[in-house]
N, C-alpha and C positions, 0 to 999 in steps of 0.2 A: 547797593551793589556797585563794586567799581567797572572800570571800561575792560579789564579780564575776563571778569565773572559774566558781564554784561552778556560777551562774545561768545562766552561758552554757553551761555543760554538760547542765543539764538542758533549755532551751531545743533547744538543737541538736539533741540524742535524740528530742524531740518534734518536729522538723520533719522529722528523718529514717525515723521509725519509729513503725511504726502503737503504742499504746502498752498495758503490762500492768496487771493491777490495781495492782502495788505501782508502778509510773512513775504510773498516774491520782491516787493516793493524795498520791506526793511533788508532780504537780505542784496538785492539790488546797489540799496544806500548805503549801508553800512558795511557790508563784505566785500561790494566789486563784486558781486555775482551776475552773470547778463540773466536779461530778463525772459520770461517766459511764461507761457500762460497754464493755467494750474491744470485743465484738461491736458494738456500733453503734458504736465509732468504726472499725471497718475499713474498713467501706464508706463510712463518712463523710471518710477521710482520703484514700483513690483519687478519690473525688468534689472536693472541692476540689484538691489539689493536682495531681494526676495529669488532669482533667476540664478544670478551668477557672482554676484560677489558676499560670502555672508560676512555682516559688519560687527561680528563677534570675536570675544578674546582667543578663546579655546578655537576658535577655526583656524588661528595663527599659532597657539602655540601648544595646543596638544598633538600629539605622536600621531592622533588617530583622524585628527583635524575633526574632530565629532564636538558638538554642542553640549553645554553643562558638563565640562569635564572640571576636578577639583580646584582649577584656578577661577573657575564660574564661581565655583561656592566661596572662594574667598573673598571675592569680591563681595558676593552675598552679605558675609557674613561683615564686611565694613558699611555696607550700606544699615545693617540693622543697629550697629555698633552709633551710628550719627540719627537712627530715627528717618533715614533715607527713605520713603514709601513713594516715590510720584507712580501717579494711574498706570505711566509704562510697564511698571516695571510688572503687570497683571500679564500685558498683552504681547509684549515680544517674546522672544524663545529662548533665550537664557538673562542670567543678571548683568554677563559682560557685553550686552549690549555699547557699541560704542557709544548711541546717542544719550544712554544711564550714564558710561562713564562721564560724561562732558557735562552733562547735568549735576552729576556728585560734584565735579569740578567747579561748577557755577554754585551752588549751595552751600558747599561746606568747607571747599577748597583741598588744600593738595591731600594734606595728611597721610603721606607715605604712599600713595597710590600712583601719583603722575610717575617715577618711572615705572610700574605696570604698565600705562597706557603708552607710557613712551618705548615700550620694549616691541611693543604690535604695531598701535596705531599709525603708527605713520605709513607700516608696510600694508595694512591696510586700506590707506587712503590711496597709496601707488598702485594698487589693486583696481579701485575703482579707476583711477586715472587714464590707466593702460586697458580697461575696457574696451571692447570693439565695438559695442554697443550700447555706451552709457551715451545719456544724454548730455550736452554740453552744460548745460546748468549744472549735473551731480559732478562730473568732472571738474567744473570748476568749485565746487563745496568742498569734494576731498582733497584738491590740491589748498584752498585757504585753511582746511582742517589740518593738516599737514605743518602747514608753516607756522601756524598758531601752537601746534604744540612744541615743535623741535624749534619753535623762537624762545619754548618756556622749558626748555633744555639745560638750566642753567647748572651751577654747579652744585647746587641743594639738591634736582632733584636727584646727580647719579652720584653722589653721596650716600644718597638715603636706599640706595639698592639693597642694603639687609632687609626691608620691608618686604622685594620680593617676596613671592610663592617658592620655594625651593626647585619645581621642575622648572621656571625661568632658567637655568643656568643650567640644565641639561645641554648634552649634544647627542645627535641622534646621527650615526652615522648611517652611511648609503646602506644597503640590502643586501650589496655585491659586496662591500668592503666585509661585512663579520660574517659570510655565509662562511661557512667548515667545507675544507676541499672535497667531502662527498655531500654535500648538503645540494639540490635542485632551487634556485632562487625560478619564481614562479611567475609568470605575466602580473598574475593579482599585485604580488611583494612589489614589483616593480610600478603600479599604480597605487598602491597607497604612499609609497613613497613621492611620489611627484605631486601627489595630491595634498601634502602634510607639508603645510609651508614653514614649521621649523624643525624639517627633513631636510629639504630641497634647497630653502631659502626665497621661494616665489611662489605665488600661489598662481593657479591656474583653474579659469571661469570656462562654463559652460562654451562660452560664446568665444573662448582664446581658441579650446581647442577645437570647436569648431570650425573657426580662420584658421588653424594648420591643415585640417583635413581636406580646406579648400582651394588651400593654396597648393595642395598634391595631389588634387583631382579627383577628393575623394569626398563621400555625403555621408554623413554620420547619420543615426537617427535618435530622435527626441529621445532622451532617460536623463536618467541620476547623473549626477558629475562622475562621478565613478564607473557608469554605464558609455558613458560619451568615450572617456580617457581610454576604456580597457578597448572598446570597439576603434579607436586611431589605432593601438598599436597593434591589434589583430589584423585589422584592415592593410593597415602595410605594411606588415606579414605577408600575407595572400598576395599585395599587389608588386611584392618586392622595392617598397620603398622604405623598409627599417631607416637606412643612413640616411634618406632626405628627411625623417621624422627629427632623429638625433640628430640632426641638424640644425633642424627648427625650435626645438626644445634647445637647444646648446645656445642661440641666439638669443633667445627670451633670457637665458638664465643671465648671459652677458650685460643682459640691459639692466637690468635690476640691481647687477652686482656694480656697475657703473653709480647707479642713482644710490646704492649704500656709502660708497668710498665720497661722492660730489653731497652727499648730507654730511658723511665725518667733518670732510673740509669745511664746509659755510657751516657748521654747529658742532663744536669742539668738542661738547659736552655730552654730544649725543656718540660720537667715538666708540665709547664698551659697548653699545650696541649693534655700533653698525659691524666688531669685529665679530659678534654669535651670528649676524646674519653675512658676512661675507664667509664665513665659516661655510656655512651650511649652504653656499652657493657654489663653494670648492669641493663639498662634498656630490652638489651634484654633478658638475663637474665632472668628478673623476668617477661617475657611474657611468654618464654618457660615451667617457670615455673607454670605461670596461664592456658597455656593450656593444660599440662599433667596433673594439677586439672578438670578440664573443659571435656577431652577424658576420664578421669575414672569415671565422671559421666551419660556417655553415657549407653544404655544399650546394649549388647552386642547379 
């Protein structure tokens, strides 16, 4: 196994598995990961991953951001394609598990898949990064996860982008932009869109939008991510803070679209992807911007 494969082995182990003294050790030594000790990352590894960031394909690129959607199963279907079976793939919740893909990646190597993983992964890994709650250890895993793949951005893999799944190269526009001038776009339409990170172009954790709620004075309570989201925008409804929301949603989406355009630049070759996702951050963009028209025509 060469020092690639090596990396993708260890990576993968750590997005699968909460990790031992001697895994904190090698990814210590070998990744630059700071050190940590395995009791506090147990709880630390359920809390981001399993909490608020899911490290699955379909959570990035299906419309419904729902688990095992058809790009799950294509994956699937390459992993039976190479005799792929590790013990994981019993126990996580779909096949595009990232820490499978990185594992395929160490085993078999690219075979048409790295740009798949290079289409999500990395937004992905910004995800966990931009957590308000991840532990510094996982922060720094997805940030080496990150640069390990868009350093292996090279010109083969976006070359070989006919490989994709066909919905890869969809574009989903905003809610507001294709509603029909008598058509009602609905609080729900408006959170599943923000929720669908290749809607929106960001994904948004438990725990983000709970820092906006807190940052405008407001306590959410425990549910679904979906339950959290719709209760922010109801909540400041009621408390008359719609615009300081779109605000704060308008600021997240900036950052993000920032670290797309600061990847094209340092990885040339990651470029076609950063334009589907700077895309889909102009799209939300211009929702935020149809609803702060839409809340100043309310009457007060």
């Amino acid at each position: 196994m060469n020092y690639e494969m090596t990396r993708h082995a260890l990576l993968s182990h750590l997005w699968l598995h909460e990790p031992d003294v001697d895994t904190i050790a090698r990814a210590t030594a070998e990744l630059g990961l700071p050190s940590a000790e395995p009791t506090e990352l147990a709880s630390a590894y359920a809390d981001v991953f399993l909490l608020n960031v899911y490290p699955y394909g379909t959570a990035f690129t299906d419309p419904t951001a729902e688990l095992n959607g058809p790009d799950a199963q294509w994956m699937a279907a390459r992993y039976e394609a190479h005799g792929y079976r590790p013990p994981e793939l019993n126990s996580v919740g779909a096949p595009d598990h990232l820490g499978l893909c990185l594992g395929f990646l160490a085993s078999i190597g690219q075979d048409g898949i790295l740009p798949y993983i290079l289409n999500w992964a990395p937004v992905c890994c910004l995800a966990v990064e931009r957590e308000p709650s991840a532990h510094p250890f996982y922060r720094a895993l997805a940030a080496r996860t990150r640069e390990t793949l868009l350093t292996s951005s090279d010109d083969t893999a976006h070359e070989a982008q006919d490989t994709l799944p066909d919905s890869q190269f969809l574009m989903r526009n905003s809610p507001l932009a294709i509603q029909q001038p008598e058509d009602a776009v609905s609080l729900r339409d408006i959170v599943r869109f923000f929720l669908a990170p290749v809607r929106c172009g960001l994904f948004l954790s438990r725990s983000r939008l709970g820092q906006m709620a807190k940052a405008l004075g407001m306590r959410l309570p425990f549910g679904s991510r979906f339950e959290v989201a719709e209760m922010l925008f109801a909540s400041a409804g009621e408390a008359e803070r719609v615009e300081r929301v779109l605000f704060e949603l308008g600021s997240e989406v900036d950052v993000w679209a920032a670290e797309y355009r600061r990847w094209a630049g340092t990885y040339p070759a990651w470029r076609p992807f950063a334009e589907r996702w700077l895309a889909r951050a102009a799209d939300a963009t211009g929702t935020l911007s149809e609803m702060r028209q839409m809340a100043a025509t309310i009457p007060t």
